[in-house]
C-alpha positions in Angstrom: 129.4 80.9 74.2 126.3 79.7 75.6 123.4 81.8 77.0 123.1 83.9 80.3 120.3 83.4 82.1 119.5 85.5 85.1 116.3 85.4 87.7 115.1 89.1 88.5 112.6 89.8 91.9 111.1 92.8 91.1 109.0 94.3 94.2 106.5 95.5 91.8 104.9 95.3 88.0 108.2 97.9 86.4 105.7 98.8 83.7 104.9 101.5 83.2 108.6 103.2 84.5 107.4 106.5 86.3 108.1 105.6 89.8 111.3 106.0 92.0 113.1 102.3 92.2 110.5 101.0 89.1 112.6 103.3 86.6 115.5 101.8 87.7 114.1 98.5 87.3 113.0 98.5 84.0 115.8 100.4 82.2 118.2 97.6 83.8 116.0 95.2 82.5 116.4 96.7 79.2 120.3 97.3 79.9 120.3 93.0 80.4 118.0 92.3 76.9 120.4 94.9 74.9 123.7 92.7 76.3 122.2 89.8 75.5 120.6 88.6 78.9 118.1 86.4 79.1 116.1 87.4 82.4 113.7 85.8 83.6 111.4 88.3 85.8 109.5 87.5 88.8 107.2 90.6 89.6 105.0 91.5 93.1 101.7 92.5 91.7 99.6 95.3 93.8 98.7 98.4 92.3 99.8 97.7 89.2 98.6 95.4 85.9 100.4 93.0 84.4 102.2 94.0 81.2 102.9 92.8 77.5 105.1 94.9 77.2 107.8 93.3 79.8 107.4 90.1 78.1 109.2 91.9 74.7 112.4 92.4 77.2 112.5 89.4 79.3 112.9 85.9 78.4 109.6 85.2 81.0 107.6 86.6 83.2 105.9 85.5 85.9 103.6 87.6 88.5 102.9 86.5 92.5 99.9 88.7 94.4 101.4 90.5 97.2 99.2 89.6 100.3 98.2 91.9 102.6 97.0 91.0 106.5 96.6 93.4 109.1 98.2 90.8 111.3 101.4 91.6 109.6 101.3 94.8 110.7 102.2 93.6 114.3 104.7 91.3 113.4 108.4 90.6 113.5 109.4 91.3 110.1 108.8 94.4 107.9 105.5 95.0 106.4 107.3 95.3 102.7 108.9 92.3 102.8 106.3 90.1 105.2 103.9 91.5 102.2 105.9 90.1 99.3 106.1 86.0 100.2 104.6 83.2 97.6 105.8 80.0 97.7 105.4 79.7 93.7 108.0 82.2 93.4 110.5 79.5 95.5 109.6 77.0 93.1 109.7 78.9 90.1 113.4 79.9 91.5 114.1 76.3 91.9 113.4 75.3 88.4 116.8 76.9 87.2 120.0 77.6 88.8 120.7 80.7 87.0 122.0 83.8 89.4 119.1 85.6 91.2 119.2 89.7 91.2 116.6 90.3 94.6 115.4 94.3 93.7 115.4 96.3 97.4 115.4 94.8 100.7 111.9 94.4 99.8 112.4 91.4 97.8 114.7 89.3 100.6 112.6 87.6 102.1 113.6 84.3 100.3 117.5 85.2 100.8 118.1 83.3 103.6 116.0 79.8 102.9 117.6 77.0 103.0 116.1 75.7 99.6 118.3 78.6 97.4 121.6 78.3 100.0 123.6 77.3 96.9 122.5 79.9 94.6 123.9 83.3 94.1 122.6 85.7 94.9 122.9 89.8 94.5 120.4 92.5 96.0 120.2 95.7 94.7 120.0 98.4 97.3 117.7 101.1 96.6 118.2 103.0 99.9 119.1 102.1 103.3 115.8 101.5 103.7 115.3 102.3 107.6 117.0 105.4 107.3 114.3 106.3 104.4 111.4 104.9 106.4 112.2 107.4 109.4 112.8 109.8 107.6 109.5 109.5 106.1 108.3 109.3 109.9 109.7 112.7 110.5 108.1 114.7 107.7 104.5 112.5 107.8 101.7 114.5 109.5 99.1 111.8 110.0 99.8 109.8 113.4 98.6 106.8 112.1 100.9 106.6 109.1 104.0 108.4 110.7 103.6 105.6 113.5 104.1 103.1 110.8 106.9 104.5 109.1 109.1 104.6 112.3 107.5 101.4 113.3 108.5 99.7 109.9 111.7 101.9 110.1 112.5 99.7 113.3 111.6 96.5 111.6 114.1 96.9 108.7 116.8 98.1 110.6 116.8 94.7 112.0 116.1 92.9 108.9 118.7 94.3 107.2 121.0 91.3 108.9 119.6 89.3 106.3 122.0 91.4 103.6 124.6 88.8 105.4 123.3 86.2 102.9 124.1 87.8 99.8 127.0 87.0 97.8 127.2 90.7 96.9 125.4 94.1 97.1 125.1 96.2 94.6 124.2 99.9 95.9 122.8 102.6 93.9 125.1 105.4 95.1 128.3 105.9 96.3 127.1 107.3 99.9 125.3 103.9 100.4 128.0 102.0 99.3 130.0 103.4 102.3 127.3 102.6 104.5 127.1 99.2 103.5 130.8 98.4 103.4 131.0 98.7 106.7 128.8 96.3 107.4 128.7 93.7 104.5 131.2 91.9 102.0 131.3 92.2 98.1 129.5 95.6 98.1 129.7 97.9 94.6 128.5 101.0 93.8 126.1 100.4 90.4 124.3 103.8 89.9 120.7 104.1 89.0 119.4 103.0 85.3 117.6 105.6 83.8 115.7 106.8 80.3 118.5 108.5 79.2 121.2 107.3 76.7 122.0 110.7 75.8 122.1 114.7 76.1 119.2 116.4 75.2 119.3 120.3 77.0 118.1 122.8 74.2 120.6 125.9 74.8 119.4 129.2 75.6 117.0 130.4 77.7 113.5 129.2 79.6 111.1 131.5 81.2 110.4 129.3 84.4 112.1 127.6 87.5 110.3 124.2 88.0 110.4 121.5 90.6 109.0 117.4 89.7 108.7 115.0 91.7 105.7 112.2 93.2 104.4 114.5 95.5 102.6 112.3 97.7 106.1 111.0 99.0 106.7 113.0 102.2 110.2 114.2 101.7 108.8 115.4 98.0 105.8 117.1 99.8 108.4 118.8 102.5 110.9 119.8 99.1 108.1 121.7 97.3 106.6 123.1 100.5 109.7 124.7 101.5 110.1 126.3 97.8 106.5 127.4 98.8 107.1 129.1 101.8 110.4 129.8 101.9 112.4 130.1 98.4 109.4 131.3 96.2 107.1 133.4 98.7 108.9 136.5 97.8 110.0 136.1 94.4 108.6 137.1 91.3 109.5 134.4 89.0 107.4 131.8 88.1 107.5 128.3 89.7 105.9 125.2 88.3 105.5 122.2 90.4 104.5 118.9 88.9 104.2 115.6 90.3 101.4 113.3 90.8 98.7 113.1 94.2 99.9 116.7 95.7 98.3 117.0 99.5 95.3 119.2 100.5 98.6 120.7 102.2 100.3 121.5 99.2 97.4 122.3 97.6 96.2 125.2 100.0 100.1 126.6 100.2 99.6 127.4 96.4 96.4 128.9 96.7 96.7 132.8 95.9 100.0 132.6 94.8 100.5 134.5 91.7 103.7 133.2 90.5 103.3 130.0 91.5 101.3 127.0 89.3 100.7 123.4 90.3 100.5 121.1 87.7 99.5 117.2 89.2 98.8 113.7 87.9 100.2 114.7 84.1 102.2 112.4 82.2 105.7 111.3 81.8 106.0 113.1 78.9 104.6 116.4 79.8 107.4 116.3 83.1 110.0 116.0 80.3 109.2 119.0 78.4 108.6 120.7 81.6 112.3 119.8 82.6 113.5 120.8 79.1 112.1 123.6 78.7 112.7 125.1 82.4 115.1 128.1 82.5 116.0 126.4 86.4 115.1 122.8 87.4 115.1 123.2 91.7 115.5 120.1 93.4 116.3 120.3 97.4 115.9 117.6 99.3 115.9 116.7 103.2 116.5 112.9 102.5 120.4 112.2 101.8 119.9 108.2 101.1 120.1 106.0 97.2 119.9 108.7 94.1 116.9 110.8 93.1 116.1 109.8 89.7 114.6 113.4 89.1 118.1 114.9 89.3 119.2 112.6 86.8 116.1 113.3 84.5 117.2 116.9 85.5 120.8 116.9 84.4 119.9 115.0 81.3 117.6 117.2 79.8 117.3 120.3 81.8 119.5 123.9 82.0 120.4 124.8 85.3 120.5 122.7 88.6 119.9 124.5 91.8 120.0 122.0 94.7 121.1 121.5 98.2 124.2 119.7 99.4 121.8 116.6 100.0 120.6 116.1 97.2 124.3 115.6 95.4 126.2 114.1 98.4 128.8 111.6 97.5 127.2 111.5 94.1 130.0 112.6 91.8 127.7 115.2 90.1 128.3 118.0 92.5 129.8 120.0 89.7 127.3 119.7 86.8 124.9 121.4 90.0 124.5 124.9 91.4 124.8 124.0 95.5 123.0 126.3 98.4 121.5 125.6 101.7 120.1 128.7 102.9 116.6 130.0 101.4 118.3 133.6 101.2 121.4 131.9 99.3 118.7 129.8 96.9 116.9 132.9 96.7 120.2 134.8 95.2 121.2 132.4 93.0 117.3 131.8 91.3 117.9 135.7 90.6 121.2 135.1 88.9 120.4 131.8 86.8 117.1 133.0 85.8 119.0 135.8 83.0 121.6 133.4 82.3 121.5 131.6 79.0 122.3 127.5 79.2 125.5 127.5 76.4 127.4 124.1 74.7 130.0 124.6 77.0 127.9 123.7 79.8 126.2 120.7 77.9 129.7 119.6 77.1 130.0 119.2 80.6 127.1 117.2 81.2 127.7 114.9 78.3 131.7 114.0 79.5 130.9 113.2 83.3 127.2 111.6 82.4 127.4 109.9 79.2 130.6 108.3 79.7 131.2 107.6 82.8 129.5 106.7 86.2 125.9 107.5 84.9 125.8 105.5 81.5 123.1 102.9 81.3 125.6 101.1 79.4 128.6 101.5 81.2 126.5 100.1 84.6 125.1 96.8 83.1 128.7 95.7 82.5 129.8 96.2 86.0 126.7 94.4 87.3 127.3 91.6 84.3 130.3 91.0 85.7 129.0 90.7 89.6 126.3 88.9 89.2 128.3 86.0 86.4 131.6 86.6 88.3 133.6 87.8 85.6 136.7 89.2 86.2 
């Protein structure tokens, strides 16, 4: 059989993988290089270098500067995607006819031009973006930034159109699918790519709840503020919060409590030995949109999962997850997890629904094989 070949548009460098839709991006690319993929990746550069390290997965690699204007602020089209245009990439994309794989409604700018009408063409759906943008309006303090997420909100609720051009979505969770269905053709649910190709929960007992996330996202500030000031401010067990770039806010909520500990901008690693060795991982969240990668890192490797009904919503891992809304209901249930002792039974659980089914790196890259070669 001869070779796949397969373009990528990544919105960003997905090396190092310790952010949100990055992780996703780089353990698919992994997914495509184990099933024999040849992808040739086409990465946004901005805050990030380029990497060798991409080039040992991917067949190429090629970089564009994302290009910022303040003009673009007050234009038409989302910042995101207005941001993320280089003719190079077009031409690079015209080189080939392979199958293009456009990463977020970030990437689409090129979806609809004229020049790649023949190709096909896939986006992967991170969130439904607007939705995520004003949420991010809601819980942002500064006026100048909270303008800018509704404003941008606005602006990719009207881009979105574009998604018309696709030949297929592919959404990261089941909720989204439904959202897009109703509005779009060839839509599948392909769940988020992740670090984990297996079980790893140590059994017993851990001697603190913890909550991870990048807390200079707003809905991960709002999460560990409420644990702050309404779960933990009571409570005499011990809560860890990790994440990197925590806000003066955050930062002055933890002051003086005893039984709570901040721990910011540590490694990847360290959160995965915090999350192992956690007696409770805690994960709310106000923000219902894609899949949170930490719950997945959480269910993995980690004992107990206390979230909220948000956090797990259309999922499918509502039972592997311990679910209250009420800080009095949390607070109850923290109590009761806290003594209990994490047993094979429970692990046994986690490996059936997560291993082989919708949360399998392995079993995912086939679905999205066969959607983006059109294999039946």
């Amino acid at each position: 059989m001869p070779d796949k070949h397969l373009n990528v548009i990544s919105f960003g460098i997905p090396y190092p993988p310790n952010q949100g839709g990055l992780i996703d991006v780089y353990y698919k690319l992994k997914a495509f290089k184990e099933a024999g993929i040849k992808i040739h990746l086409h990465c946004f550069e901005y805050d990030r270098y380029p990497s060798k390290m991409l080039n040992e997965i991917c067949f190429s690699v090629n970089y564009y500067k994302r290009k910022y204007s303040k003009f673009d602020l007050f234009g038409n089209k989302p910042f995101i995607v207005i941001s993320r245009t280089s003719e190079e990439l077009v031409k690079n994309l015209l080189k080939n006819n392979y199958p293009i794989l456009f990463e977020g409604l970030h990437t689409c700018l090129y979806l609809d031009d004229k020049r790649l009408k023949d190709r096909y063409k896939i986006v992967r759906t991170h969130n439904v973006e607007h939705v995520y943008y004003h949420h991010l309006a809601r819980v942002e303090k500064n006026v100048f930034r909270k303008y800018y997420f509704f404003n941008e909100g606005n602006k990719l609720r009207s881009f979105q159109k574009i998604l018309k051009k696709a030949d297929g979505i592919a959404a990261i969770s089941k909720n989204d699918t439904l959202y897009f269905q109703k509005r779009y053709s060839n839509v599948k649910t392909i769940t988020a790519f992740h670090p984990n190709n297996e079980i790893t929960i140590k059994k017993g007992k851990g001697d603190y709840a913890l909550y991870h996330g990048s807390l200079h996202v707003g809905e991960n500030n709002e999460a560990a503020l409420f644990l702050i000031k309404k779960v933990f401010n009571d409570l005499k067990i011990p809560l860890i919060i990790a994440g990197n770039h925590p806000s003066k806010e955050l930062r002055e909520a933890v002051k003086n409590k005893k039984n709570i500990e901040l721990r910011s901008n540590i490694s990847t690693d360290e959160i995965y030995q915090l999350i192992k060795n956690a007696q409770i991982n805690i994960l709310p969240t106000f923000q219902a949109t894609g899949i949170k990668l930490k719950l997945l890192a959480a269910l993995y490797t980690g004992r107990h999962c206390i979230v909220n009904s948000a956090m797990v919503k259309d999922t499918g891992l509502e039972s592997l997850c311990v679910i209250k809304e009420s800080p009095a209901d949390i607070k109850n249930l923290i109590k009761e997890y806290f003594t209990k002792p994490f047993t094979q039974e429970e692990i046994d659980s986690r490996e059936n629904l997560l291993v082989h089914n919708d949360y399998s790196n392995r079993k995912n890259i086939k679905e999205l094989i066969r959607l983006l070669f059109r294999e039946a």
